[in-house]
N, CA, C and O of each residue as an XYZ file, in Angstrom:
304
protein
N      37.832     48.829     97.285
C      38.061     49.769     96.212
C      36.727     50.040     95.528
O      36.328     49.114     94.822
N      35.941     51.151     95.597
C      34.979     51.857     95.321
C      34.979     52.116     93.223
O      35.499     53.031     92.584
N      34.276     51.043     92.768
C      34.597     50.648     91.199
C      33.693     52.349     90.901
O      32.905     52.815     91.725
N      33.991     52.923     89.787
C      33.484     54.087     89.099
C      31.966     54.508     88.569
O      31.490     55.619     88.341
N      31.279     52.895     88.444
C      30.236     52.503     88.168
C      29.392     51.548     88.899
O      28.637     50.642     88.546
N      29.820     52.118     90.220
C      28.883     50.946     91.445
C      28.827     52.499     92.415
O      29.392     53.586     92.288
N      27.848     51.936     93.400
C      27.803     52.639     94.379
C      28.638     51.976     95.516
O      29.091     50.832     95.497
N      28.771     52.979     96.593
C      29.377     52.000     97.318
C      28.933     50.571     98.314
O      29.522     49.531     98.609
N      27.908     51.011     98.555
C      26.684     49.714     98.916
C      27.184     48.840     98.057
O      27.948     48.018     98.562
N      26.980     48.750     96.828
C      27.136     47.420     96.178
C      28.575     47.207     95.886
O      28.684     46.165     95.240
N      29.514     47.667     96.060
C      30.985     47.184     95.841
C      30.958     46.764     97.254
O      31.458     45.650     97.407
N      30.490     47.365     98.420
C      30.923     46.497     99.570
C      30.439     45.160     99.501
O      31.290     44.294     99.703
N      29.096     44.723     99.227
C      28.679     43.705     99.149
C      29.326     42.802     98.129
O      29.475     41.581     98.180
N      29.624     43.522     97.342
C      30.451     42.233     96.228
C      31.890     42.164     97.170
O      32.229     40.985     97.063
N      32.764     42.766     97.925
C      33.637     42.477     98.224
C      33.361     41.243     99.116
O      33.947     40.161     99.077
N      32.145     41.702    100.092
C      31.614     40.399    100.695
C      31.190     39.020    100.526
O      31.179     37.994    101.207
N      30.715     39.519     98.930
C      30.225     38.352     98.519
C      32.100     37.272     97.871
O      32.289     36.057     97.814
N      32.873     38.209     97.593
C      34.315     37.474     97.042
C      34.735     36.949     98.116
O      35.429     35.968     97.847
N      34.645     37.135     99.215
C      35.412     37.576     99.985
C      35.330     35.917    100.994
O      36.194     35.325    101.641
N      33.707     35.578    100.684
C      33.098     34.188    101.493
C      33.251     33.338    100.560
O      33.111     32.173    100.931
N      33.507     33.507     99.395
C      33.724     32.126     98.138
C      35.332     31.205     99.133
O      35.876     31.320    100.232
N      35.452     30.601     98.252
C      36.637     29.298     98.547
C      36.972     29.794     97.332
O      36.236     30.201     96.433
N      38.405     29.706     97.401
C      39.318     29.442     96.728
C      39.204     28.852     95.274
O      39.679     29.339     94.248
N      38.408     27.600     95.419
C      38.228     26.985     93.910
C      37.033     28.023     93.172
O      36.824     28.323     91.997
N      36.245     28.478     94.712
C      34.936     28.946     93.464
C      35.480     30.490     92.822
O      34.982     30.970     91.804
N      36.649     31.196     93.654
C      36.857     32.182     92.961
C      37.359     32.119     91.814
O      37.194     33.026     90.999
N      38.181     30.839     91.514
C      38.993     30.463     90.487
C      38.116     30.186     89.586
O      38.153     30.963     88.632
N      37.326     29.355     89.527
C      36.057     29.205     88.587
C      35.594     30.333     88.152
O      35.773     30.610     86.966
N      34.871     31.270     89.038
C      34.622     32.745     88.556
C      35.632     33.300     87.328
O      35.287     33.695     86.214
N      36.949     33.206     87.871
C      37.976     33.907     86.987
C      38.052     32.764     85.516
O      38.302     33.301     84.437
N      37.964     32.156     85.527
C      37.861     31.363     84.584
C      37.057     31.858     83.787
O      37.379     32.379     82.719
N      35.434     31.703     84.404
C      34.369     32.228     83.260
C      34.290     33.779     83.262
O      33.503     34.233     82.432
N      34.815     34.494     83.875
C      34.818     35.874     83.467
C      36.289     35.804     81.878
O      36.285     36.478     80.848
N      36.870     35.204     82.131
C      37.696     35.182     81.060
C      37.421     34.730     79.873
O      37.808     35.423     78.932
N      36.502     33.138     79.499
C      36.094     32.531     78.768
C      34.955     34.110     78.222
O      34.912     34.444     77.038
N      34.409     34.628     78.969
C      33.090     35.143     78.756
C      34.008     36.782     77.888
O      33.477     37.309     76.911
N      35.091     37.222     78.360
C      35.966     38.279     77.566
C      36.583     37.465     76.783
O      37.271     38.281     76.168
N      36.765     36.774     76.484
C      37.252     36.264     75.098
C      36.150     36.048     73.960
O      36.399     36.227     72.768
N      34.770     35.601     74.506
C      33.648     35.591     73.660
C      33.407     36.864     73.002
O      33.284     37.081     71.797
N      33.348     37.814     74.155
C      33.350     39.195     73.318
C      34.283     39.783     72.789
O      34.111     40.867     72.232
N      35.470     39.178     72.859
C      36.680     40.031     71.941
C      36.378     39.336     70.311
O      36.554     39.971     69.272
N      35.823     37.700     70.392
C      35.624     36.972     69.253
C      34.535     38.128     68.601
O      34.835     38.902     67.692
N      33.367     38.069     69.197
C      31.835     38.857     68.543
C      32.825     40.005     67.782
O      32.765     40.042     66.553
N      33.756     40.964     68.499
C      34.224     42.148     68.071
C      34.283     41.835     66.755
O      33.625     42.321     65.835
N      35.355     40.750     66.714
C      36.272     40.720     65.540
C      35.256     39.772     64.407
O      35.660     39.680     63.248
N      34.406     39.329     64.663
C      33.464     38.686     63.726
C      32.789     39.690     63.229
O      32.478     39.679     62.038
N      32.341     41.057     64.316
C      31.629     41.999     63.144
C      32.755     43.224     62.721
O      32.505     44.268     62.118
N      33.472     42.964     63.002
C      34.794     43.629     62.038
C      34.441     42.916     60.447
O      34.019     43.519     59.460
N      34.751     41.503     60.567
C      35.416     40.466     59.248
C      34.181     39.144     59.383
O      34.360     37.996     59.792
N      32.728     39.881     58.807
C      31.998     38.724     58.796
C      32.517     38.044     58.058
O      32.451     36.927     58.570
N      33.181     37.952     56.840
C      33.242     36.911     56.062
C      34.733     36.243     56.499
O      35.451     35.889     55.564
N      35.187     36.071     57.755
C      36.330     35.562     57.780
C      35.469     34.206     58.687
O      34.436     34.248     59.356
N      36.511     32.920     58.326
C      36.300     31.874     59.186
C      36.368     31.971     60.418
O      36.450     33.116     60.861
N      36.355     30.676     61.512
C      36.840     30.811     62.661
C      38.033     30.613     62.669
O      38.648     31.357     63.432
N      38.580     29.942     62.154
C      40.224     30.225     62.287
C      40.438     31.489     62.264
O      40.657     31.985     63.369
N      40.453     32.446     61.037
C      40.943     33.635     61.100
C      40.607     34.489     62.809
O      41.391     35.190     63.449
N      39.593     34.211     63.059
C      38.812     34.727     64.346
C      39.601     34.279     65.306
O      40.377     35.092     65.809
N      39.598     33.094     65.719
C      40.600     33.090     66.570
C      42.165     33.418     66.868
O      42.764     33.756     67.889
N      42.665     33.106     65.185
C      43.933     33.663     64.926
C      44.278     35.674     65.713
O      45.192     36.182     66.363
N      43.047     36.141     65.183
C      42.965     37.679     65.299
C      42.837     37.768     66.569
O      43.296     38.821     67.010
N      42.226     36.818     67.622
C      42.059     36.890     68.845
C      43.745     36.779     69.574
O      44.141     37.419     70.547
N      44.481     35.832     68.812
C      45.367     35.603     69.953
C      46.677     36.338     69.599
O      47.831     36.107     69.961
N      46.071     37.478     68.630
C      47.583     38.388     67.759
C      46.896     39.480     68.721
O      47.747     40.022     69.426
N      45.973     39.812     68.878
C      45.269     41.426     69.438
C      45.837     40.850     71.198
O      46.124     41.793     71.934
N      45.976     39.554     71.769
C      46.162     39.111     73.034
C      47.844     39.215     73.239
O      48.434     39.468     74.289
N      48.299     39.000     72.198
C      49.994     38.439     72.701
C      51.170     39.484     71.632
O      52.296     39.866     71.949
N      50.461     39.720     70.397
C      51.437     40.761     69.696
C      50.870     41.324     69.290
O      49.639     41.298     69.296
N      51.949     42.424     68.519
C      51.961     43.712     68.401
C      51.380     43.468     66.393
O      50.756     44.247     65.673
N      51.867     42.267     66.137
C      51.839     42.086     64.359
C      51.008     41.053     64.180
O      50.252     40.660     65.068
N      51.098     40.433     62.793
C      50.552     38.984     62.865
C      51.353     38.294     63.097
O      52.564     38.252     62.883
N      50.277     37.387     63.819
C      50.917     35.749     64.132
C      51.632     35.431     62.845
O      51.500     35.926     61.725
N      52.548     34.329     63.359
C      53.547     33.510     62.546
C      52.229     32.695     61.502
O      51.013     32.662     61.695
N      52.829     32.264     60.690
C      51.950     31.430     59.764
C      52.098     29.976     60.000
O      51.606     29.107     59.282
N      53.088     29.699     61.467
C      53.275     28.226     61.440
C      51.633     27.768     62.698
O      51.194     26.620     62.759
N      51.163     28.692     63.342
C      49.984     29.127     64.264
C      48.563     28.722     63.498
O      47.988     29.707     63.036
N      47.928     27.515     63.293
C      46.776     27.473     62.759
C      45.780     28.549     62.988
O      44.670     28.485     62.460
């Protein structure tokens, strides 16, 4: 699948390059591509609400991830 912002040279090669990983290392990948979008959904919302803690930050992270409102207040 030819991404919008690659050429096709380099999407073939990344397919190649996914394509020879194992199993665990793709999983690892997906891991830190996730850890690494959650960092930047945090940055978002920190320069939204500099003056909010990390709680609030993470709180805002996992209401923008799972609902539509705010989290319950029983949710540190």
């Amino acid at each position: 699948m030819l991404h919008a912002d690659t050429t096709a040279a380099a999407d073939a090669l990344q397919l190649q390059l996914l394509r020879s990983m194992s199993g665990e290392q793709r999983m690892l990948l997906a891991f830190e591509m996730s850890f690494f979008a959650h960092e930047l959904a945090k940055d978002g919302i920190r320069r939204e609400h500099p003056d909010w803690p990390e709680t609030l930050v993470k709180r805002e992270l996992l209401r923008i991830a799972f609902l539509p409102a705010a989290l319950p207040s029983w949710i540190p």
